[in-house]
C-alpha positions, 0 to 999 in steps of 0.5 A, spaced: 378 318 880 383 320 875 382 318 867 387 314 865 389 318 858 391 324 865 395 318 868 400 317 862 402 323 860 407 321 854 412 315 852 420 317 853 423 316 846 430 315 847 437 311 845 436 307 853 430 306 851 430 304 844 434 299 847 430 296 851 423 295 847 426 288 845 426 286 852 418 288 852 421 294 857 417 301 855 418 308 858 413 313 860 412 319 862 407 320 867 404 323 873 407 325 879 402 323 883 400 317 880 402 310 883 404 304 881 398 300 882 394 306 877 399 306 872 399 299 871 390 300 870 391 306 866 396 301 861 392 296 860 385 300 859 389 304 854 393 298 850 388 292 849 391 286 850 397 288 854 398 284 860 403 289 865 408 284 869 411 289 873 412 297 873 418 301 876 418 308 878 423 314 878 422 321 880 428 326 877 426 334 882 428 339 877 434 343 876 436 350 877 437 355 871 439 362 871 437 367 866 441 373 869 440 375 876 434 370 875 433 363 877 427 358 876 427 350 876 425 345 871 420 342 871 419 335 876 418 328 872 416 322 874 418 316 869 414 308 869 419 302 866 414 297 864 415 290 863 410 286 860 409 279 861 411 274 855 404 272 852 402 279 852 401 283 845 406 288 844 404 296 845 402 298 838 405 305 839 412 303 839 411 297 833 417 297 829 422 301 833 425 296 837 432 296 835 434 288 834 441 289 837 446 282 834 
């Protein structure tokens, strides 16, 4: 069994995302091989107190970069989209970052 700090590798802390935390939709980056079931477990024994409603998964396959005659791929991730329920506390990592847009 993975543990659960391998499963959730880091947080994605972009404008998209930002945007999102008022609507209690976080974004991860996670391991490739961890499914939806996993990843749901894994937030919630990391973060007391949070209760996962649902979890959306996206895979981006690397690009392909040249550095003269030489070519290599970047590497491939794999992001969760977590949406937690309404009577769920709010991640205590991302506090004070949502962006309250009017």
């Amino acid at each position: 069994m993975k543990s659960a700090y391998d499963i959730i590798k880091k947080p994605v802390l972009t404008e998209k995302s930002y945007a999102e935390m008022a609507n209690k939709k976080y974004t991860f980056e996670v391991a490739i091989t961890a499914n939806k079931t996993e990843i749901k477990q894994a937030l919630e024994k990391v973060f007391e107190g949070v209760k996962v409603d649902s979890v959306n998964t996206m895979r981006t396959i690397g690009k392909i970069k040249r550095q003269g005659r030489f070519s290599g791929r970047t590497p491939e991730v794999k992001k969760a989209i977590i949406t937690l329920k309404k009577d769920s506390k709010p991640i205590p990592f991302f506090e004070g970052m949502e962006s309250e847009e009017e």
